[in-house]
Phi, psi and omega in degrees: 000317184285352179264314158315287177328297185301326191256347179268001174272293189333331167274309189309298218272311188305331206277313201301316185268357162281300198305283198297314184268032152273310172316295195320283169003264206303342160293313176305298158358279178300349183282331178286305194265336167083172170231269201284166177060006195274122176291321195283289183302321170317311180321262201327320174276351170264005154280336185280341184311295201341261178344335173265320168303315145347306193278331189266328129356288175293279191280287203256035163265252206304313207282281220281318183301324208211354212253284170337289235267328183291321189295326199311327191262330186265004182272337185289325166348145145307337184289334243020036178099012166274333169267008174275340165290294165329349212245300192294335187287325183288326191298288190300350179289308177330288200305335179275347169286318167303334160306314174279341175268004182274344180293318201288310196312306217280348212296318198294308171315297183008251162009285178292338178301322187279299201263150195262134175275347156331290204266356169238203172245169179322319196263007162267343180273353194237310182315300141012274142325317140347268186342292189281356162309312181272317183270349186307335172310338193288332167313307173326294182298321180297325183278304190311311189295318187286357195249339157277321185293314163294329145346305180290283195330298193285337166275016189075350193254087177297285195354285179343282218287322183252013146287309178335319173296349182284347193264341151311313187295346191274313162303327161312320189285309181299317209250356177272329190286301160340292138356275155330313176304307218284304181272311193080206204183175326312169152230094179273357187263152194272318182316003188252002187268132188239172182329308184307287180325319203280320165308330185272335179269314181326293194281348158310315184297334172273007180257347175284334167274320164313299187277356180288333184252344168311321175300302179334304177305301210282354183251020180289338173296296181300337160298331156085064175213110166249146197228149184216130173318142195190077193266011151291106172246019182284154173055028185214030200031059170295320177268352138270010156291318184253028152273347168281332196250011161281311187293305193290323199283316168332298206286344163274311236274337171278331164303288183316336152327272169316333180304320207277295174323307190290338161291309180287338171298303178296338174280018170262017183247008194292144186101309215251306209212211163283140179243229160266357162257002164278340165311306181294318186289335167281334154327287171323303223268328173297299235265007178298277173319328196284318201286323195269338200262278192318302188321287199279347144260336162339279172330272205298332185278017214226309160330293195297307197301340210256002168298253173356287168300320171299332197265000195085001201291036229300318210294309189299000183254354168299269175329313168282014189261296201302309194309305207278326176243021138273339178270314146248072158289297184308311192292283204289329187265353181258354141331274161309320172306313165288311147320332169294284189320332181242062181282325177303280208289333135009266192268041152266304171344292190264017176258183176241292198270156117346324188264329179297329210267317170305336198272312202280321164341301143324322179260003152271332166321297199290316206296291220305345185303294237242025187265332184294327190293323197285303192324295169325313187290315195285319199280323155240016122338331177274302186319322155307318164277002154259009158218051176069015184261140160241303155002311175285304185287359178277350182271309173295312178298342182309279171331290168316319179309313201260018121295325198281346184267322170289339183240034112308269194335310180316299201276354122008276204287348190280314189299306186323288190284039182041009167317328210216095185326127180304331166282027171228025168297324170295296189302314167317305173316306179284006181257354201262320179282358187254315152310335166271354176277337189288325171295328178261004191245358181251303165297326192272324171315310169303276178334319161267327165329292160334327176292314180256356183082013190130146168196054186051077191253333165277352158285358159253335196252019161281321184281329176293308151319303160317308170299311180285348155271013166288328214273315181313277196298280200309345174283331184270354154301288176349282175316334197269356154303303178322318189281326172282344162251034140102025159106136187299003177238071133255177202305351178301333217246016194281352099241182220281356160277359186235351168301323188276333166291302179307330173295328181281313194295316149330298182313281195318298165347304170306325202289313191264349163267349143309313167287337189277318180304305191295332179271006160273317156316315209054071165277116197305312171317342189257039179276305165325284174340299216257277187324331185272335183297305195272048105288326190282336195261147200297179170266121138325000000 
């Protein structure tokens, strides 16, 4: 537990302060570009996406499925694994120079691929494309970072990789506020951007990225690695990395699939309601808890289970499953609880209005359907991936993949056929996308439990049950602050400084009677908990 404990506070403290000056980021962000109904910000976030799907691609595709559990084995070498690091780090610069420059020639297909040219004009599509001329270099940077930063991670060396964003979110903040001297703000109309604008946010958002894997590289030492170019790749089992990661490539090439529908179903609300950067920005703000809680207790347990699992240890990777999803559990469901009660003031963060903050709420409700499921899903999905399966998990995603596209399409045709108001197209999408992780987080739970003979599932998901009727009274004090400060359209949401305020003070409010009720339970998770708490506080 203290070697976990120690690397899930050092990622937990990195992520929190990456997560909040990522909010600040996106404040400044909305401030240039607008959100719900902005044509100009819809541009701009599908252009800034490209690069991250990419990125997504990379880091919880190839990297995280199959890149850990190989360093992970190869640490074992006489060398301890420096040329098989040489040889892959040289292998992934190639494929990633090649990728971005084929991305760049292609940005107009791109483009049009995400977006239906049905439903918007010409001139949200060429702004767009502008756009991704300056972010697409980012895929280089985003796979370098994510192919160092998982490197460190399989070496123990957490800190980096989840410190590194800040440094993005501090450039970001700085060349966005500039932005703002220079221009002002918002501009949601696209006719209002001129090369210089477009260049100048293009290129801020790619220079954040730039110096975020640039921080990596100083910290190579400490892994106790030096990389050299090694363009031999014969012999070090580069072709079963890539029958693993053949299987691992399917299964995002089917997420972006769906990505892709749904980006096109939402670009018929661009203009009129929340769209695709009010999605994203709601996006952002679920993945605030998933990123400080999952990540950052994950991470290290996924390291320790691909341990295990490599040695054969079957019983001990049972225990760390059981271990890793009561605790975050315990965490993720007064999470959710809060975000559900504060959603308004929340989604006031990434709006310009109170009435955009009301518009937007709904599709963080609906992400918020699927944050438990997701918790659950990373722990097993990685377990599949500590013992080198990639295969199983491209088929439940698979599945998932062709709801989420289907049930897009649904609220697509529910707006056509006025079943469904265009401005809850975005919500629809996401609710849709949240039923399908539950459906895959279900199917991936039978299958490995079948697999392993068992993997205690009622020793987790009793305590998991037991957390969400905890969970009950605290959302309902939380609301009932809400309703004493006068209601979700009263001062939490009258702006975006006081929507963060109103969110903590909700949350807490969920927090400590959630905590007081479990600790009237003696509910046994909350020794861990209260341990990882008590890290975070100075030493005396």
């Amino acid at each position: 537990m203290s070697s976990i404990g120690r690397a899930s506070v050092l990622i937990g403290a990195g992520t929190i302060v990456s997560r909040v000056s990522g909010l600040l980021r996106i404040v400044v962000l909305v401030a240039i570009v607008g959100s719900v109904g902005s044509a100009a910000g819809d541009a701009f976030g599908l252009a800034n996406q490209l690069p991250n799907n990419i990125y997504t691609v990379i880091s919880t595709g190839v990297l995280t499925a199959v890149i850990v559990p190989q360093i992970v084995k190869a640490a074992a070498h006489a060398d301890g694994g420096r040329a098989f690091v040489s040889k892959l780090f040289t292998l992934g610069t190639v494929i990633l120079l090649a990728a971005t420059a084929l991305a760049m020639i292609a940005a107009p297909l791109i483009v049009t691929v995400y977006i239906d040219p049905a439903k918007v004009e010409p001139d949200q599509i060429a702004l767009a494309t502008a756009f991704a001329y300056w972010c697409l270099p980012q895929i280089f940077f985003y796979g370098l970072y994510a192919l160092l930063g998982e490197i460190l991670n399989a070496r123990k060396v957490f800190g980096p990789y989840t410190w590194a964003p800040i440094v993005n979110n501090v450039v970001s903040i700085v060349g966005f506020g500039i932005f703002l001297l220079l221009f002002g703000g918002p501009s949601p109309d696209v006719l209002l951007w001129t090369p210089t604008m477009i260049a100048l946010l293009g290129g801020v958002a790619t220079g954040g990225i730039v110096l975020q894997t640039v921080v990596l590289l100083v910290f190579w030492r400490r892994a106790g690695l030096q990389l050299r170019p090694d363009f031999h790749w014969r012999g070090v089992g580069l072709r079963h990395i890539g029958r693993l990661a053949g299987w691992t490539f399917l299964m995002v090439i089917v997420g972006q699939l769906a990505g892709i529908v749904q980006t096109r179903v939402l670009s018929g609300a661009s203009g009129t309601g929340p769209a695709i950067i009010a999605t994203q920005n709601a996006w952002l703000v679920f993945m605030l808890p998933y990123s400080i809680i999952v990540l950052s207790i994950g991470t290290p347990y996924f390291t320790q289970l691909s341990e295990h699992a490599a040695a054969g240890r079957h019983d001990e990777v049972k225990s760390d499953i059981v271990r890793s999803i009561r605790v975050l559990g315990l965490f993720i469901v007064v999470a959710t609880a809060a975000l559900a009660v504060a959603a308004v003031p929340a989604t006031r963060v990434f709006t310009n209005s109170s009435d955009e903050a009301l518009a937007a709420a709904p599709v963080l409700l609906c992400f918020l359907v699927c944050l438990l499921p997701l918790a659950v899903l990373f722990v097993i999905q990685r377990t599949f991936y500590a013992y080198n399966d990639t295969r199983t998990p491209f088929f439940f995603t698979l599945a998932q993949g062709v709801l989420v596209a289907v049930t897009a399409l649904i609220a697509g045709a529910a707006v056509g056929a006025g079943a469904l108001p265009l401005a809850q197209l975005a919500a629809g999408v996401a609710l849709g996308q949240s039923l399908a992780s539950v459906v895959q987080v279900v199917v991936a739970t039978v299958i490995l439990h079948r697999r392993l003979g068992g993997i205690g599932v009622r020793a987790w998901l009793t305590p998991l049950g037991r957390f969400v009727l905890v969970a009950v009274p605290a959302a309902a004090a939380g609301w009932g602050v809400v309703l004493l400060c006068g209601g979700p359209e009263g001062w939490l949401s009258a702006s975006v400084v006081s929507g963060a305020l109103g969110a903590a003070l909700v949350g807490s409010v969920v927090l400590a009677v959630y905590i007081g009720i479990l600790a009237l339970l003696r509910t046994p998770e909350l020794e861990p908990a209260f341990a990882l708490g008590r890290r975070f506080l100075p030493k005396r």
